[in-house]
Each structure stands twice: as structure tokens, then as C-alpha cells.
Backbone and ligand atoms as CSV (ligand in chain L), in Angstrom:
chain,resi,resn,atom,element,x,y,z
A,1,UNK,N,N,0.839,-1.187,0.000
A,1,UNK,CA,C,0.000,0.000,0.000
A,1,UNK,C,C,0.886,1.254,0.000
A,2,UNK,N,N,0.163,2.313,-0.865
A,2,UNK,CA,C,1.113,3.601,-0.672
A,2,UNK,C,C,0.412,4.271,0.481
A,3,UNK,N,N,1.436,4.733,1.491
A,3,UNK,CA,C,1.193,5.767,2.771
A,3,UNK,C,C,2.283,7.079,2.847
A,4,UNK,N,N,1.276,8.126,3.080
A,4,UNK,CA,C,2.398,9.042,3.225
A,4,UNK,C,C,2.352,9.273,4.853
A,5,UNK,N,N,3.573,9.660,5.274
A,5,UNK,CA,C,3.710,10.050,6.996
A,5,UNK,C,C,4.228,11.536,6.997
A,6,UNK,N,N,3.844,12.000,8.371
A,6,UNK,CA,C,4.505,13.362,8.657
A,6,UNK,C,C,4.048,13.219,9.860
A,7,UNK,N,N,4.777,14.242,10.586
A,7,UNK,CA,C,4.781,14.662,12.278
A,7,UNK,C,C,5.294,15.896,12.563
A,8,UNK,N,N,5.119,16.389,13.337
A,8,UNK,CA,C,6.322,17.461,13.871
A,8,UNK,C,C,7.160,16.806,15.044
A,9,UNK,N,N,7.986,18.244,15.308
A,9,UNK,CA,C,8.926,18.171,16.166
A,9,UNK,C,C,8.373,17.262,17.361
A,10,UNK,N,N,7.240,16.890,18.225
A,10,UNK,CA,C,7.174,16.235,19.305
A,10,UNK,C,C,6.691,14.949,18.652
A,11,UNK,N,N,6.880,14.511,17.782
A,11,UNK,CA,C,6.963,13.320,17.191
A,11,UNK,C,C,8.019,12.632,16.341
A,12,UNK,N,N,9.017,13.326,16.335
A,12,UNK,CA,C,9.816,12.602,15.206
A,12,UNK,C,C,10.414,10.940,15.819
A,13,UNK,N,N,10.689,10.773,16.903
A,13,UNK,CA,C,10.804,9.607,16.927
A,13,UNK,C,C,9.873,8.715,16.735
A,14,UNK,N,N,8.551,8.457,17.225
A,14,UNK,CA,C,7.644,7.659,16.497
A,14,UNK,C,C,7.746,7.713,14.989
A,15,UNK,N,N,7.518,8.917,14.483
A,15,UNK,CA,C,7.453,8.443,12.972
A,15,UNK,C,C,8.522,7.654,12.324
A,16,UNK,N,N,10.097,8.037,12.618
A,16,UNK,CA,C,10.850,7.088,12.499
A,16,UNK,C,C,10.695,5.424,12.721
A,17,UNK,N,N,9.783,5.499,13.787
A,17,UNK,CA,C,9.563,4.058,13.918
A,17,UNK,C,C,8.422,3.436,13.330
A,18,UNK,N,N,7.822,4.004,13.017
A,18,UNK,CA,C,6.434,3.714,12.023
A,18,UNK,C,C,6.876,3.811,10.593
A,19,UNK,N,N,7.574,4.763,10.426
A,19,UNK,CA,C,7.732,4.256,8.801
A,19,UNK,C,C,9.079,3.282,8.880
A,20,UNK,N,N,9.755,2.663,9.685
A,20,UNK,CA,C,10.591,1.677,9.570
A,20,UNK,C,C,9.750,0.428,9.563
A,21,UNK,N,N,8.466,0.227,10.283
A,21,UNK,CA,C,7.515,-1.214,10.568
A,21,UNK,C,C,7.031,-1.112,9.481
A,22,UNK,N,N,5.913,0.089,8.723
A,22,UNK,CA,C,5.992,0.360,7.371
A,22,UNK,C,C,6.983,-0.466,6.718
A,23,UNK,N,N,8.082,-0.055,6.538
A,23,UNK,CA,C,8.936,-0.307,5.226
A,23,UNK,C,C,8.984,-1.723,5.178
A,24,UNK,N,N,9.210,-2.203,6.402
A,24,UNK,CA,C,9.480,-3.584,6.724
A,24,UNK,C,C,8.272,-4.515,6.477
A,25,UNK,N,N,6.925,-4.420,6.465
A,25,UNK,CA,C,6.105,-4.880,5.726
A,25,UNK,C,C,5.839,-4.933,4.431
A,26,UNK,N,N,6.622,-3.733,3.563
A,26,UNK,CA,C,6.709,-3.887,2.430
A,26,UNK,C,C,5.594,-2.839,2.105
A,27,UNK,N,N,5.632,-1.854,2.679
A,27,UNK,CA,C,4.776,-0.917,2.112
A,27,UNK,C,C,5.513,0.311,1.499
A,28,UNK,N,N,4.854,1.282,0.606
A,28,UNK,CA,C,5.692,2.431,0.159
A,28,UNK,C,C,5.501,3.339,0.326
A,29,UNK,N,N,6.136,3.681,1.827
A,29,UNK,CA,C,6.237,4.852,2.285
A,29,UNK,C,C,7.272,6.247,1.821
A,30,UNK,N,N,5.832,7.227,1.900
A,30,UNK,CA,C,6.259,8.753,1.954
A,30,UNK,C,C,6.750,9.669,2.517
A,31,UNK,N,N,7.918,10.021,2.820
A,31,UNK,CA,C,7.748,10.783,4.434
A,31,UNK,C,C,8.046,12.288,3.888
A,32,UNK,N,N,6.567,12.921,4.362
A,32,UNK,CA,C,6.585,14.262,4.530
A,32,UNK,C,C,7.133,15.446,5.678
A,33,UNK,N,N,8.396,14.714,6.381
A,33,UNK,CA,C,8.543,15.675,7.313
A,33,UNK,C,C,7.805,15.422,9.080
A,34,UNK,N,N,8.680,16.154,9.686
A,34,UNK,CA,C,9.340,16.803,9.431
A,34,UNK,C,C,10.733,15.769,9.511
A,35,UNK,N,N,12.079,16.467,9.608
A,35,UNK,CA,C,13.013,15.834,9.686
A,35,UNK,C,C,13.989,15.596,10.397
A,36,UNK,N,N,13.770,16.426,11.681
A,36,UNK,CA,C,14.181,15.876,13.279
A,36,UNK,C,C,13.657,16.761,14.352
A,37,UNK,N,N,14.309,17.227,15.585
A,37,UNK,CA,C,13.487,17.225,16.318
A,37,UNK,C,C,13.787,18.874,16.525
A,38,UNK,N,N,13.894,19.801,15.505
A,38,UNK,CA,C,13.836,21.010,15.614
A,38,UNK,C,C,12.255,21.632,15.729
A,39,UNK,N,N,12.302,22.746,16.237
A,39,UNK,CA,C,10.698,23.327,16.817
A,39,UNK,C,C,10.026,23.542,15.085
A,40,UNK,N,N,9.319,23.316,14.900
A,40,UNK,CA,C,8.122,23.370,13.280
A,40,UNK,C,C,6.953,23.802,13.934
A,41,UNK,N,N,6.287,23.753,12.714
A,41,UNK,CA,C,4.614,24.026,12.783
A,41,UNK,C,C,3.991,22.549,12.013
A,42,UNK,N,N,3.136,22.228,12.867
A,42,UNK,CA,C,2.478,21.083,12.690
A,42,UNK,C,C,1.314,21.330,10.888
A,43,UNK,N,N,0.924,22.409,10.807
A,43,UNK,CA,C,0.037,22.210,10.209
A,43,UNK,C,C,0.661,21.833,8.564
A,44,UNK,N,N,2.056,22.341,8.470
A,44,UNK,CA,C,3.260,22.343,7.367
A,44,UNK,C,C,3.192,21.245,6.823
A,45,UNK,N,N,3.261,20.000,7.739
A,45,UNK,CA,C,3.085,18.558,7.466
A,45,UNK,C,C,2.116,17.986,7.573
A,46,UNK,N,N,1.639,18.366,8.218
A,46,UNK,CA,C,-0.222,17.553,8.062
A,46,UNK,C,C,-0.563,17.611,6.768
A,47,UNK,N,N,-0.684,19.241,6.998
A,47,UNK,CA,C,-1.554,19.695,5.232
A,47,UNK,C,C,-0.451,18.453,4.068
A,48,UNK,N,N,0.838,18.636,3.676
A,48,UNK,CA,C,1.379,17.825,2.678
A,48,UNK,C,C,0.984,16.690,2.885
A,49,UNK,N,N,0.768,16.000,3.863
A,49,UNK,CA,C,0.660,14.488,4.081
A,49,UNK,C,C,-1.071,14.103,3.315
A,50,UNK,N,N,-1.441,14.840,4.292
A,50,UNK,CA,C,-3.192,14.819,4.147
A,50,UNK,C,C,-3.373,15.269,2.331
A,51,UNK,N,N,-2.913,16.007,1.760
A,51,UNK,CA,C,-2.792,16.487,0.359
A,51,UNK,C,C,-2.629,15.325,-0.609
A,52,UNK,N,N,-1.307,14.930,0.147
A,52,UNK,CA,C,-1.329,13.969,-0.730
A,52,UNK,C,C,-2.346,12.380,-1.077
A,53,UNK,N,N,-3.369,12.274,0.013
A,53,UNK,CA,C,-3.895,11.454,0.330
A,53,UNK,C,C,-5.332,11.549,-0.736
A,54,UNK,N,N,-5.586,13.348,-0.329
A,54,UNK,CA,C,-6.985,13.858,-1.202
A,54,UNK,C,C,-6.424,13.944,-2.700
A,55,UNK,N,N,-5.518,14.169,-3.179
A,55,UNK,CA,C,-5.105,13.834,-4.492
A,55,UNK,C,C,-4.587,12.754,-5.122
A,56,UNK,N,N,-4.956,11.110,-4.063
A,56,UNK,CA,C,-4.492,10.096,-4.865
A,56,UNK,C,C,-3.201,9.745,-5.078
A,57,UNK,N,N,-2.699,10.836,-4.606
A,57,UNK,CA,C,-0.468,10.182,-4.446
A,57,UNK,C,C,-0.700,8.788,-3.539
A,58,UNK,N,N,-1.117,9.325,-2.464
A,58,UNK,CA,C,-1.001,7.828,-1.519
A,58,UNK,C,C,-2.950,7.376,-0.644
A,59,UNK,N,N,-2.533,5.983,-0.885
A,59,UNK,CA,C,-4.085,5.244,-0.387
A,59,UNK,C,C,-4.404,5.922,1.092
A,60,UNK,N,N,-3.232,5.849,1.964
A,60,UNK,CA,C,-3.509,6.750,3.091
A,60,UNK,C,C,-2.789,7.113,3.874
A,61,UNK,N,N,-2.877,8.058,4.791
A,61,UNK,CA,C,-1.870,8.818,5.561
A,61,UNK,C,C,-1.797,8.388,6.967
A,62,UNK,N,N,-0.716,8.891,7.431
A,62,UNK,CA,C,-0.688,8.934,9.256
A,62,UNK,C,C,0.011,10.416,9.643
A,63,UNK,N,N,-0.310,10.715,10.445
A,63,UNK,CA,C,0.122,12.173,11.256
A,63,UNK,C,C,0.458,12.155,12.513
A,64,UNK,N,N,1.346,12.237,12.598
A,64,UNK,CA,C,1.842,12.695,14.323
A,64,UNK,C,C,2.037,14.002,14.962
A,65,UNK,N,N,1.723,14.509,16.196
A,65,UNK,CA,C,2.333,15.442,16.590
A,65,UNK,C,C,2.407,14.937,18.061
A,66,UNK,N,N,2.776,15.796,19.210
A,66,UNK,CA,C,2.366,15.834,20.440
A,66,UNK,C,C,1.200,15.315,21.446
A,67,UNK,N,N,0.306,15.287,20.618
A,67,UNK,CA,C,-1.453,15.027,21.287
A,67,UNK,C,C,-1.908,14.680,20.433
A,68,UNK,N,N,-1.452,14.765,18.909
A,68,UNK,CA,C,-2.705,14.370,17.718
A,68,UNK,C,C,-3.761,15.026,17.339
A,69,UNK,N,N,-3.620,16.206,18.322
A,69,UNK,CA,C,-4.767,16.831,17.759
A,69,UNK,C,C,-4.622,18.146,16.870
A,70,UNK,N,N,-3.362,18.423,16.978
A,70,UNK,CA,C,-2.925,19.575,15.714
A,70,UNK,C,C,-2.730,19.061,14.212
A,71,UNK,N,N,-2.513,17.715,14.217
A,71,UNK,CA,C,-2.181,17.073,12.949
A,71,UNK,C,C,-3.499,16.330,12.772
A,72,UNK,N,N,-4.665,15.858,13.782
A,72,UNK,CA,C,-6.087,15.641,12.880
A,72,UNK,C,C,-7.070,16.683,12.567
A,73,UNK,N,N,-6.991,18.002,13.107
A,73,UNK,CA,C,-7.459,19.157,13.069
A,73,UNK,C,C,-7.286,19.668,11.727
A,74,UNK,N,N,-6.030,19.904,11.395
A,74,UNK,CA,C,-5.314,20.323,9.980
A,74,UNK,C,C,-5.710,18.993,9.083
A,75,UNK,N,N,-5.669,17.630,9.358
A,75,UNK,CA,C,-5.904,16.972,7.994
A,75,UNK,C,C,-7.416,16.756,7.437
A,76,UNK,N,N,-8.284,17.210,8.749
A,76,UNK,CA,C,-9.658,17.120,8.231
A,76,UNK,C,C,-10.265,18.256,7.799
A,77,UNK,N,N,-9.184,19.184,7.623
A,77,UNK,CA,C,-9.515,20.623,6.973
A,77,UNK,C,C,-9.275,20.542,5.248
A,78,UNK,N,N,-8.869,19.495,5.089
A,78,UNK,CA,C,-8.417,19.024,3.528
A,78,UNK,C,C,-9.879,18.255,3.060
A,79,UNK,N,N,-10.091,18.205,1.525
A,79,UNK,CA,C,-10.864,18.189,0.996
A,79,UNK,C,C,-11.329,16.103,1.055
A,80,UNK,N,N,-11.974,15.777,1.171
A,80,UNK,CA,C,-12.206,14.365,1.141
A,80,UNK,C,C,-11.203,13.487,2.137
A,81,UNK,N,N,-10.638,14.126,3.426
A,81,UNK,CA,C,-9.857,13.491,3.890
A,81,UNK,C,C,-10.608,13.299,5.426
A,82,UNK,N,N,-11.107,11.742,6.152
A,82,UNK,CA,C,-11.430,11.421,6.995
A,82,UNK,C,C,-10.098,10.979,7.834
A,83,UNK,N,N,-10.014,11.969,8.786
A,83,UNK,CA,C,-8.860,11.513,9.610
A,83,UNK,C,C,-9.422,11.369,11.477
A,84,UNK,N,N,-9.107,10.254,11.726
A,84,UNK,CA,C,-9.204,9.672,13.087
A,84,UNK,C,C,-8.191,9.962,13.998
A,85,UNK,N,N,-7.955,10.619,15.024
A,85,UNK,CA,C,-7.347,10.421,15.838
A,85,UNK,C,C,-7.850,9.101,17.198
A,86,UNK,N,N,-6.343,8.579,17.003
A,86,UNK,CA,C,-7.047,7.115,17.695
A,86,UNK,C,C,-5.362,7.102,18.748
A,87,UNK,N,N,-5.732,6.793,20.324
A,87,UNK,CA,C,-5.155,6.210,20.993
A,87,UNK,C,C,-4.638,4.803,21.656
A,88,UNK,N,N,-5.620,3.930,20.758
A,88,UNK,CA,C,-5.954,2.802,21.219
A,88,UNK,C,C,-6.125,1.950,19.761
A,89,UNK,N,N,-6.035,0.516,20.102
A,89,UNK,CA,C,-6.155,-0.050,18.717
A,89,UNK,C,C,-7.938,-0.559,18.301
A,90,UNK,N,N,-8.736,-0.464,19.552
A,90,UNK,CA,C,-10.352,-0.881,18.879
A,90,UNK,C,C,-10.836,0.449,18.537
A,91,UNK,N,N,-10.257,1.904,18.955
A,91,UNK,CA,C,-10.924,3.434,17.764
A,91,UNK,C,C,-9.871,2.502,16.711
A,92,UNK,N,N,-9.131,2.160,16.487
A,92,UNK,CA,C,-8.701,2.230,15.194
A,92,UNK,C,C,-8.827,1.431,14.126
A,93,UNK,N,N,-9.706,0.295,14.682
A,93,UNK,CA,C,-10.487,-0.866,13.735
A,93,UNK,C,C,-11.920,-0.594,13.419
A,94,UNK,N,N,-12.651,0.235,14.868
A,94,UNK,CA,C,-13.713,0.952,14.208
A,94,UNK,C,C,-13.822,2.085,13.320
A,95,UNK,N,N,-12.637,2.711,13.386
A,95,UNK,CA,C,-13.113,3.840,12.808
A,95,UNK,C,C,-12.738,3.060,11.164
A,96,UNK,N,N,-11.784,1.998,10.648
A,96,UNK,CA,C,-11.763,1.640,9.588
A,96,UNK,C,C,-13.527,1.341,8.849
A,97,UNK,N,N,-13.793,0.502,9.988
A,97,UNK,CA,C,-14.914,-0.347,9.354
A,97,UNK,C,C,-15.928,0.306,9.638
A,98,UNK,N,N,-16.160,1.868,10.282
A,98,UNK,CA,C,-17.437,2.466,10.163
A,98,UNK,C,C,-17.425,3.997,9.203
A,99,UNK,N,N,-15.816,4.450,9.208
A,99,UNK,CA,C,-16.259,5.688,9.549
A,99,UNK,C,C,-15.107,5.580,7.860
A,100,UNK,N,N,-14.648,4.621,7.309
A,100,UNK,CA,C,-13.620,4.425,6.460
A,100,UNK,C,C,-12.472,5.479,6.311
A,101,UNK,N,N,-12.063,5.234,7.372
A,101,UNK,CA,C,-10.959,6.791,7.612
A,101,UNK,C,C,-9.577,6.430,6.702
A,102,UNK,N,N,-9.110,7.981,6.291
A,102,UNK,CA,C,-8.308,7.631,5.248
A,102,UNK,C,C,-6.765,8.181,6.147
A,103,UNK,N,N,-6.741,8.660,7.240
A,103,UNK,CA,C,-6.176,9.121,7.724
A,103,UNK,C,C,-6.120,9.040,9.003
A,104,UNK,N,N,-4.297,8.688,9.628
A,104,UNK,CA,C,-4.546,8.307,10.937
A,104,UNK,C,C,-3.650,9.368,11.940
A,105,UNK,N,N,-4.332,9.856,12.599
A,105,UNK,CA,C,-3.994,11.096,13.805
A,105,UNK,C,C,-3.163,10.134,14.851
A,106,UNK,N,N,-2.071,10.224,15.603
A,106,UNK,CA,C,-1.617,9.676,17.216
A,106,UNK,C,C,-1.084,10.781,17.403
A,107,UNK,N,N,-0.835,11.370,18.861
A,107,UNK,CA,C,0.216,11.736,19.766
A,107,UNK,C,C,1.503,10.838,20.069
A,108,UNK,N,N,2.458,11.081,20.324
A,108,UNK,CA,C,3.748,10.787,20.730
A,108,UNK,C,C,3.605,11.167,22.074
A,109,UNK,N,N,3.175,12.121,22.674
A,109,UNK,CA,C,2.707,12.613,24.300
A,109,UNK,C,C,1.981,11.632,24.793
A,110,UNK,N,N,1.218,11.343,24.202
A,110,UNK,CA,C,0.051,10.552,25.061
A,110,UNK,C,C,-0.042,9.095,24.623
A,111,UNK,N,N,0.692,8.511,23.795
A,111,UNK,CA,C,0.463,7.296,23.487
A,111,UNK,C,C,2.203,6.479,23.180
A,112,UNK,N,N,2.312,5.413,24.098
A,112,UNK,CA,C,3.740,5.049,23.817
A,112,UNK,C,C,4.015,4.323,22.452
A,113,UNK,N,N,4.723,4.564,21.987
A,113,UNK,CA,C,5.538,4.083,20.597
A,113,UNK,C,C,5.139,2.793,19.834
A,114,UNK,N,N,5.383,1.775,21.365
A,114,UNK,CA,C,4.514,0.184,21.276
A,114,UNK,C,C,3.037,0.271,21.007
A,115,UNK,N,N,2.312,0.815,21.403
A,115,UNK,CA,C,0.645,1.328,21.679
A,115,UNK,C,C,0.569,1.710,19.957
A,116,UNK,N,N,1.222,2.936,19.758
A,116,UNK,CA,C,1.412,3.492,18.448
A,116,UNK,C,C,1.154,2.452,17.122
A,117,UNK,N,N,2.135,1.124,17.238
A,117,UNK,CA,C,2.565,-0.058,16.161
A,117,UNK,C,C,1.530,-0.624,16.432
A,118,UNK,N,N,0.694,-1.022,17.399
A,118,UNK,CA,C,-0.387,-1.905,17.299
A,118,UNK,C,C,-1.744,-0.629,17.019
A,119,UNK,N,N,-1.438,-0.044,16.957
A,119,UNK,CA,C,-2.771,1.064,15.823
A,119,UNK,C,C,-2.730,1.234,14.549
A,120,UNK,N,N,-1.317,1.479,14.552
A,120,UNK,CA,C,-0.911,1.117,12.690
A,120,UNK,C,C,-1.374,0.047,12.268
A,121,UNK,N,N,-0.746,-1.279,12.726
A,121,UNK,CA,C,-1.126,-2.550,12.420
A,121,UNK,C,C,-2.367,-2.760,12.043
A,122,UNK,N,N,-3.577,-2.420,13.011
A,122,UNK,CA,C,-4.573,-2.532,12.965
A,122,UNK,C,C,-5.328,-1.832,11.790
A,123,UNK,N,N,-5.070,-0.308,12.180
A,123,UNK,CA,C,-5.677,0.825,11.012
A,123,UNK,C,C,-5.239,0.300,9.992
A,124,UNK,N,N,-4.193,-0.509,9.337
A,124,UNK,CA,C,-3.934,-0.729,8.304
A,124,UNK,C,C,-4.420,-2.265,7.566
A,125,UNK,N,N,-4.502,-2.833,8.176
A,125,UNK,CA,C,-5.360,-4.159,8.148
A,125,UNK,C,C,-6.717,-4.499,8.277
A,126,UNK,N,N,-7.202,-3.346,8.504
A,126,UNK,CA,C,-8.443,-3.451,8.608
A,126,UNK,C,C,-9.280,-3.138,7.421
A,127,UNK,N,N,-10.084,-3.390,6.926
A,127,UNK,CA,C,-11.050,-3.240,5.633
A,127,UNK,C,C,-12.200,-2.257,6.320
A,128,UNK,N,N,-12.245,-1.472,5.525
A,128,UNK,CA,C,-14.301,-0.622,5.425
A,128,UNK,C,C,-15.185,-1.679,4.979
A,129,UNK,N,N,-16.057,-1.647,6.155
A,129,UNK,CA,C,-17.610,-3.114,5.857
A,129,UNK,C,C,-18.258,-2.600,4.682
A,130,UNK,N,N,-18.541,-0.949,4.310
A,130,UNK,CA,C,-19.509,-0.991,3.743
A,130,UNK,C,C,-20.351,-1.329,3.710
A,131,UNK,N,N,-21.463,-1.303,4.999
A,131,UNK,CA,C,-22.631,-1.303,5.276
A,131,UNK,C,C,-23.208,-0.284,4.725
A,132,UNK,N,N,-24.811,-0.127,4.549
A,132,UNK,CA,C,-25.562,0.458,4.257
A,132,UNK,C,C,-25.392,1.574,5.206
A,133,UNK,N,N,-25.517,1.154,6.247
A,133,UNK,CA,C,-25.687,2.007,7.664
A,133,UNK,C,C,-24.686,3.383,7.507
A,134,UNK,N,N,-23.193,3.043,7.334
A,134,UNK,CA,C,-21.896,3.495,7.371
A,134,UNK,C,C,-21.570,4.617,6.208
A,135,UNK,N,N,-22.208,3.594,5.371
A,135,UNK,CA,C,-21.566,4.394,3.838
A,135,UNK,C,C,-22.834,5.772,3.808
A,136,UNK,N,N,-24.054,5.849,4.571
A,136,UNK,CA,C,-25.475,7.141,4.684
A,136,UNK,C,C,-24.701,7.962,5.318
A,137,UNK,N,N,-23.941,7.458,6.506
A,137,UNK,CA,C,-23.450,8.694,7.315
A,137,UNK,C,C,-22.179,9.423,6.735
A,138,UNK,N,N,-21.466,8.513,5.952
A,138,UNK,CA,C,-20.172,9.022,5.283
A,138,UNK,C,C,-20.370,9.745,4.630
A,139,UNK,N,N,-21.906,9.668,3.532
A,139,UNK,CA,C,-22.368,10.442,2.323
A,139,UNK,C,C,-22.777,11.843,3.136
A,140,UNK,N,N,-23.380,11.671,4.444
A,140,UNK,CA,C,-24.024,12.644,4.904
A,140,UNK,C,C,-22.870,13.626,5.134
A,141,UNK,N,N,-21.275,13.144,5.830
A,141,UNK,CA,C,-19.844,14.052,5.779
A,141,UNK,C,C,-20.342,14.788,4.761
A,142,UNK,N,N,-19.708,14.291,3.441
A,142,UNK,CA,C,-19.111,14.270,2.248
A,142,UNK,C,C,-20.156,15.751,2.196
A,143,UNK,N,N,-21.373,15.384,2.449
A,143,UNK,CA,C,-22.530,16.474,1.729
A,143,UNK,C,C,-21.797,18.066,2.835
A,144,UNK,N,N,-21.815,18.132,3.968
A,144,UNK,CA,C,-21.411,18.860,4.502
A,144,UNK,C,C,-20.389,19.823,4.002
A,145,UNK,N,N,-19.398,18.239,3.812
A,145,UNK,CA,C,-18.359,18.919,2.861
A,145,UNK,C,C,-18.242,20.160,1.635
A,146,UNK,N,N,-19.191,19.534,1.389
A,146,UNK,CA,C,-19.744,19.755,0.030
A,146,UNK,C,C,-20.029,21.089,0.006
A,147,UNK,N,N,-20.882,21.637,1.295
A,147,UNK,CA,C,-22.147,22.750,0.947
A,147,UNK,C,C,-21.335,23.901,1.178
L,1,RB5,C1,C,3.934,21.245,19.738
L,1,RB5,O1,O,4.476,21.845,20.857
L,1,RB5,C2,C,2.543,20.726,20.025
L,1,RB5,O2,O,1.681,21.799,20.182
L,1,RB5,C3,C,2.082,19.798,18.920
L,1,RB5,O3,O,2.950,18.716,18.818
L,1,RB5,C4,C,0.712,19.202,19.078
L,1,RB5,O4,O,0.550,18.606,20.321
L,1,RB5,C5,C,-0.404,20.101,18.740
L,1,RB5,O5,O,-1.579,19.735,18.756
């Protein structure tokens, strides 16, 4: 699968380690930054990551910052991009199979590194059910989006 990654400065070590489990599965990873642990602005890399996701470069993204919530804030400000911030690995199998998120939010603050790999794992293995139920409320986003 193509994934693009980015984080800021209170994440660069996770992302290092996520796109190394990445690579090592054999996926083809993107990395948008940042590129160590100098002070940035989160939204710099979100937006590229998340961009690239709403334009079809890559199937889907991950974002890191500090809390996750500056890098899912900024990627759901992008056009067709459902991004989850998930601490745990069952938000991150539901939100596949309900909410078909294309994009995955963590903190590096609040969630340890190990915690981190078993959300990837998951978010990434997991399939959208495409229920009836799922795909009304997604359309109902999209329309929001839309207006
Ligand atoms: C950076 O200090 C911090 O604000 C950022 O990593 C993130 O937590 C923002 O939501």
C-alpha cells in the first residue's frame, strides 16, 4: 500500500519508527517531514501528508504530533480526507470499518511508541464493511463537505 507520513517536532521519533515497521512490511512509504526534532509548525506537514492522500499520491496517511490533535485538526480541513485520531487499537479498527478513515492522527505525548505499532497494524489491516448504515453517514460528511 502507498502511505504518506509526517509529524512534527514532538513526534519525530515515532514516525521514524512507524515508517521503519511500514517499510518492513513492504509498504511504500512517503515521508513528509518533518526531519528531526527542531521546533516546526504542525500544520506544514499535516496539510502535505493529508494532500497527498486527497489527491491520490497515496491510499492513506498517518500524522503525528504531540497530542494528535494539531495534525487531525489540519488533515480534516483538507478536501475528502477522513482523519481519526485514535489512541488505542479498537478506535482504530472501528473507525476503519465504520467511519472508512483515510487518515490516521496519534500523539507521541500521550500514546507510547509500542501502543502506536499496534494502531498502525490494525488501522492498516483493517477493511471498510460498507454497510448500508456506514456508507449514509459518510455520504451525509461528504454532503457537509460539500455545501
Ligand atoms: C507542539 O508543541 C505541540 O503543540 C504539537 O505537537 C501538538 O501537540 C499540537 O496539537
Amino acid at each position: 500500500m502507498k502511505i504518506g507520513i509526517a509529524c512534527d517536532h514532538g513526534a519525530y521519533e515515532a514516525k521514524e519508527a512507524i515508517k521503519e515497521l511500514l517499510s518492513q512490511q513492504g509498504h511504500e512509504v512517503t515521508d513528509y517531514g518533518t526531519h528531526s526534532t527542531a521546533s516546526c509548525d504542525y500544520p506544514d506537514f499535516a496539510y502535505a501528508c493529508a494532500k497527498s492522500v486527497s489527491e491520490g499520491e497515496n491510499e492513506r496517511g498517518i500524522v503525528i504530533c504531540g497530542t494528535g490533535i494539531g495534525v487531525s485538526i489540519t488533515a480534516n480541513k483538507v478536501k475528502g480526507i477522513r482523519c481519526a485520531l485514535c489512541s488505542e487499537p479498537t478506535s482504530a479498527r472501528l473507525t476503519r470499518e465504520h467511519n472508512d478513515s483515510n487518515v490516521l492522527a496519534m500523539g507521541q505525548r500521550t500514546c507510547g511508541i509500542e501502543v502506536m505499532k499496534d494502531i498502525v497494524n490494525t488501522w492498516i489491516n483493517t477493511e471498510y464493511s460498507h454497510d448500508e448504515r456506514h456508507q449514509r453517514r459518510i455520504d451525509k460528511i461528504t454532503k457537509i463537505e460539500q455545501a
